[in-house]
C-alpha positions in Angstrom: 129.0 53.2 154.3 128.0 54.6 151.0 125.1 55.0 148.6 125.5 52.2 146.2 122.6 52.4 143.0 124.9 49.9 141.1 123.2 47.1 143.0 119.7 47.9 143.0 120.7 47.9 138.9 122.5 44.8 139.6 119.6 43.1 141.2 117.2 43.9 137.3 114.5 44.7 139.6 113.7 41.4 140.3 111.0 40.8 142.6 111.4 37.7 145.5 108.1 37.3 146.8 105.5 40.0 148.8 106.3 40.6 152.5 107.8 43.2 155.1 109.9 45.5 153.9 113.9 43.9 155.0 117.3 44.1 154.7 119.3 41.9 152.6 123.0 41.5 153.6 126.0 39.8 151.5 129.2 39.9 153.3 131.6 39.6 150.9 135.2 39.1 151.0 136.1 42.6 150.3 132.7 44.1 149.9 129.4 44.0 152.0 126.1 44.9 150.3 123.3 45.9 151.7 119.9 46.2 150.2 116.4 47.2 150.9 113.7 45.0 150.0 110.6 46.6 149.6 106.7 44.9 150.0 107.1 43.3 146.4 110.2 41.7 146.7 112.0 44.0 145.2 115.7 45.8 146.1 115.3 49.4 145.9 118.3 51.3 147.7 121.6 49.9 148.6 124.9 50.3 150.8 128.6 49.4 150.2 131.5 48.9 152.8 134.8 47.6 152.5 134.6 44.3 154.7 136.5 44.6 157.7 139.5 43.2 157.5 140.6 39.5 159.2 141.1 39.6 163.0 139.7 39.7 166.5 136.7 41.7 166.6 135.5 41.5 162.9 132.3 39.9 163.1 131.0 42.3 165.8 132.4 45.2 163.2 130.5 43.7 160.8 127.7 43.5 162.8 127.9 47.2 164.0 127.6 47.7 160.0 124.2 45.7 159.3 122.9 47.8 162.8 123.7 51.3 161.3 122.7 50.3 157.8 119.3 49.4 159.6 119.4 53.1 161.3 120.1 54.8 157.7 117.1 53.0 155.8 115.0 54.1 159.1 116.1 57.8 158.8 115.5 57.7 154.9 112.2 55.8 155.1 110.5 55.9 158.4 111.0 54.2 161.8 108.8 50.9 160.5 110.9 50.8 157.3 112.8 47.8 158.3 110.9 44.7 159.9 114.2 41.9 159.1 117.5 41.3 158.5 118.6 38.2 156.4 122.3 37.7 156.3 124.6 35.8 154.4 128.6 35.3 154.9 130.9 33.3 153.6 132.8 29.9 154.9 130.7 27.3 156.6 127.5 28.3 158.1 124.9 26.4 159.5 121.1 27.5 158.7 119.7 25.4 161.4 121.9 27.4 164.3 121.9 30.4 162.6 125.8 30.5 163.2 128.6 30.8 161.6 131.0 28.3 162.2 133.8 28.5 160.0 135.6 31.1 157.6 139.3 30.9 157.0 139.4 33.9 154.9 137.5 36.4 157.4 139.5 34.4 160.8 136.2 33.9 162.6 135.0 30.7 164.5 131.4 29.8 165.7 130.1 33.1 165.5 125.9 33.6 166.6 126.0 35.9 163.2 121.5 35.3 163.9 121.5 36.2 167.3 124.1 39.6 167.6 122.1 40.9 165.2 118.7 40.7 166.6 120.3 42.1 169.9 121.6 45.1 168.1 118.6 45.7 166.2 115.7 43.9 167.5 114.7 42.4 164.4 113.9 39.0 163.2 117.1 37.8 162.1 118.1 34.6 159.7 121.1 34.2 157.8 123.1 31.1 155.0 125.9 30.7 153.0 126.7 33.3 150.8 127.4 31.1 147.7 124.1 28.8 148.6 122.3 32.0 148.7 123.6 32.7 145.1 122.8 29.4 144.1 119.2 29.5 145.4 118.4 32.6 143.1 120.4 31.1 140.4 118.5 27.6 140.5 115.2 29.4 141.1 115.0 29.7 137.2 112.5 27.3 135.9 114.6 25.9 133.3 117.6 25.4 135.8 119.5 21.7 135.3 118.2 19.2 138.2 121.6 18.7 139.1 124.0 21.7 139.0 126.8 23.4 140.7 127.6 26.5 141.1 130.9 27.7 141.9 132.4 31.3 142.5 135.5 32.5 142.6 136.5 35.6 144.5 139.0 36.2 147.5 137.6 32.1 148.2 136.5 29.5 146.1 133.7 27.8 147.4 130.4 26.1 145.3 126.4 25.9 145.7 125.1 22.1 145.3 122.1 20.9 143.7 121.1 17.5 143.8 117.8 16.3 142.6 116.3 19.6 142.6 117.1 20.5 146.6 120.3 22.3 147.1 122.4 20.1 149.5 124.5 21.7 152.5 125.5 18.5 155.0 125.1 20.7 157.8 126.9 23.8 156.4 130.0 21.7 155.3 129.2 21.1 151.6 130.7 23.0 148.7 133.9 24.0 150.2 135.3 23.0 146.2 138.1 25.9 147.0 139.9 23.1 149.3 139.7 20.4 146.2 143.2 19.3 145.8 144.7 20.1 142.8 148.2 19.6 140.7 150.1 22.2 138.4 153.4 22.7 136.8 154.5 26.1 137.6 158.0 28.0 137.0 158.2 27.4 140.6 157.8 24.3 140.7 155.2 21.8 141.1 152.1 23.4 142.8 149.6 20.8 144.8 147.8 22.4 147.1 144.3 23.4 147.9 142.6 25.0 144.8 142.0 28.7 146.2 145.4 28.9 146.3 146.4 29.1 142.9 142.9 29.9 141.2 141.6 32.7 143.5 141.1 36.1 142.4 143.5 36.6 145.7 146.1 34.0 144.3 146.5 35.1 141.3 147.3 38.8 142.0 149.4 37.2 144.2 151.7 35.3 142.3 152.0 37.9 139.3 153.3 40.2 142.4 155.9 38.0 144.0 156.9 36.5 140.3 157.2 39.9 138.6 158.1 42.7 141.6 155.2 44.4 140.7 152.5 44.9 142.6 148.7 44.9 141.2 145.3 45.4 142.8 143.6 42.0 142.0 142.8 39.9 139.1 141.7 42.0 137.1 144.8 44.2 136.7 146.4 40.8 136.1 144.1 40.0 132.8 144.8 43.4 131.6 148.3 42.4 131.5 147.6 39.5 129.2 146.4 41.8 126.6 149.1 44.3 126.9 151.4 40.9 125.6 152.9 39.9 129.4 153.8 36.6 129.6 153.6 35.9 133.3 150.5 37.5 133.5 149.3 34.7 131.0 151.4 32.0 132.5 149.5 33.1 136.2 146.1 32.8 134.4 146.6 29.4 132.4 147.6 27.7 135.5 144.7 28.9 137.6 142.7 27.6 134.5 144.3 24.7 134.7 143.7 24.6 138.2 140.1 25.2 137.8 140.0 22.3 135.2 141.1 19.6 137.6 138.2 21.0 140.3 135.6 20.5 138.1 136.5 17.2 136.9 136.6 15.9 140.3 133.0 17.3 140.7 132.0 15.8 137.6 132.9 12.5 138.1 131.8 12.7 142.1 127.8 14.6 141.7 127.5 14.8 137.8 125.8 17.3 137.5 123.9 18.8 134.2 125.6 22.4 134.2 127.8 24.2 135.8 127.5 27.7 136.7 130.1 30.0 137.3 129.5 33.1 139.4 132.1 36.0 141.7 134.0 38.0 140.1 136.6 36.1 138.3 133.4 35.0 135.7 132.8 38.8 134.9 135.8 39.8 133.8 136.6 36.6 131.4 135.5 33.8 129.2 136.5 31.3 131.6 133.7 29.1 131.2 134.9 28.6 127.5 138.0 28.0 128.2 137.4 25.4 131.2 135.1 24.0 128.3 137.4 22.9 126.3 140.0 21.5 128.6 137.2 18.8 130.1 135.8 17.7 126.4 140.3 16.8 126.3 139.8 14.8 129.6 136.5 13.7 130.3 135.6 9.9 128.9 132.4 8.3 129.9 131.1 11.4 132.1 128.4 13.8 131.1 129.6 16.7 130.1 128.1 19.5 132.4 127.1 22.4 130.1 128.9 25.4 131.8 127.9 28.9 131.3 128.1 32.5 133.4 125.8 33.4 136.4 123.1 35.2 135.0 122.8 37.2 137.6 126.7 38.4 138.3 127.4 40.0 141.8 124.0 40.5 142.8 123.1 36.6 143.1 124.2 36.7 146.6 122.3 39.5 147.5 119.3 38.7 145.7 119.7 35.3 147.6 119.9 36.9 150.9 116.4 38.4 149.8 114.8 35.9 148.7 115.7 34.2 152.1 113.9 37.4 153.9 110.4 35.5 152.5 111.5 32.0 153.4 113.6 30.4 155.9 116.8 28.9 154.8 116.6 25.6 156.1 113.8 24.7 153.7 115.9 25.5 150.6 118.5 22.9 152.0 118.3 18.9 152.4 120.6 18.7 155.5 119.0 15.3 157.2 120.4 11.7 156.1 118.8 10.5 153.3 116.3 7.7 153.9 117.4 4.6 152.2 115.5 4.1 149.0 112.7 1.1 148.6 113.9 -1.7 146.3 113.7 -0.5 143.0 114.0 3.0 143.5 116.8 5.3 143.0 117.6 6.9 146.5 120.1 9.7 147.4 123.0 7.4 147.8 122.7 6.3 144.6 122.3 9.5 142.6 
């Protein structure tokens, strides 16, 4: 692991609440963070690994990671320096459990992400979704819409939901938007497929690679491209727009939400929210037009979610029980 100041910069020195001091881990798709979270609720040192890579033995890698950053902070800051670990990892997780069920990017399946971790370390352990956690600190914003989305795009696709003011999980399976089913010309011929798959920062590196010969490191090599005057570079990126287009108008018309916000690390590098913008005012009738706009907080919302959650448990941030059925009259979940 290494020394990463970038994201206790990242994190603007927000402060999440008075407490123990904890750690706060995002397991990213290519990158886990780690940060400590002092008394005030604030991140003051962090770690960076690469995320070990898809295959048997990779959550207990990853846990073997959170266990020695939990040594390092000790060494650094004294043997009482850390007093919990809040964790939160991509795919679909449930709170409740404290498990992670599902993640078809990382290859795991009904992992006890809560429990190996307090064996390793002995510490009170919680963990959530990685993109809920980014929503929470994103939504925690006074002025945040009532009803939003949130939706990141990095090696996944994958969206935070807030309904009514509570963000919304059904049980871990909500916000999987990077399965939506989308439609797009291509000089391959007609894509239709799940929307990660053509709008991911993985999928687009991807097919500049196989279309051109030439291999890139991600996304962003791809948008340099663009600049440079490379046509498949900008036919790669229009249909992932394109692609991105058609996800959110199926979540307008389903949840209609106020805003939508985008977040990974597609949103830094582009003016995509602009761009998606434009092509639903071309398509949307009768809907409300969600205002869409950048995560304010950029890569650190998912860590500053994870401590955020090392002050409050994560299943109170999340309606996961059937909604009651509303009194005559009144508007109930069902019909919102």
């Amino acid at each position: 692991m290494e020394q990463c100041d970038a994201l206790t910069t990242a994190a603007h020195g927000r402060a999440v609440g008075p407490g123990d001091e904890a750690l706060a881990v995002d397991v990213g798709g290519t990158a886990l963070k780690i940060g400590l979270v002092d008394r005030r609720g604030v991140i003051t040192d962090g770690l960076t690994a690469p995320t070990p890579g898809n295959g048997a033995g990779v959550e207990d890698r990853i846990v073997g990671l959170v266990a020695a950053a939990v040594e390092e902070f000790r060494h650094r800051r004294g043997s009482s320096a850390v007093a919990a670990v809040s964790m939160v990892v991509p795919g679909i997780v449930d709170e409740a459990r404290g498990r992670a069920v599902h993640s078809a990017n990382l290859g795991w399946r009904d992992v006890a992400f809560a429990e190996k971790v307090r064996e390793r370390t002995g510490l009170q352990t919680t963990m959530s979704h990685d993109v809920r956690a980014a929503g929470l600190a994103e939504f925690s914003d006074a002025e945040a819409a009532h009803n939003a989305v949130m939706i990141t795009i990095g090696t996944g696709i994958a969206a935070a939901l807030r309904i009514d003011g509570r963000s919304y999980s059904s049980g871990g399976y909500a916000g999987e938007v990077g399965f939506l089913e989308v439609r797009v010309d291509t000089p391959e011929g007609p894509f239709a497929g799940p929307l990660e798959n053509i709008a991911s920062t993985r999928a687009i590196a991807e097919a500049y690679t196989r279309r051109t010969g030439r291999a890139v490191h991600g996304s962003a090599d791809v948008l340099a491209r663009i600049g440079e005057g490379d046509r498949v570079a900008a036919q790669v990126w229009d249909e992932a727009l394109e692609a991105m287009h058609q996800a959110c108008h199926q979540i307008v018309t389903l949840l209609a939400p106020e805003a939508i916000i985008l977040g990974g690390g597609l949103s830094e590098e582009t003016s995509i929210g602009a761009a998606i913008s434009e092509r639903l005012a071309s398509t949307l009738t009768f809907h409300r037009n969600p205002a869409l706009s950048r995560a304010r907080l950029g890569s650190a919302a998912g860590l500053i979610g994870a401590a955020m959650l090392t002050r409050h448990d994560p299943s109170v941030h999340v309606c996961t029980e059937p909604p009651q059925r509303a009194r005559h009259g009144e508007r109930g979940p069902e019909s919102a």
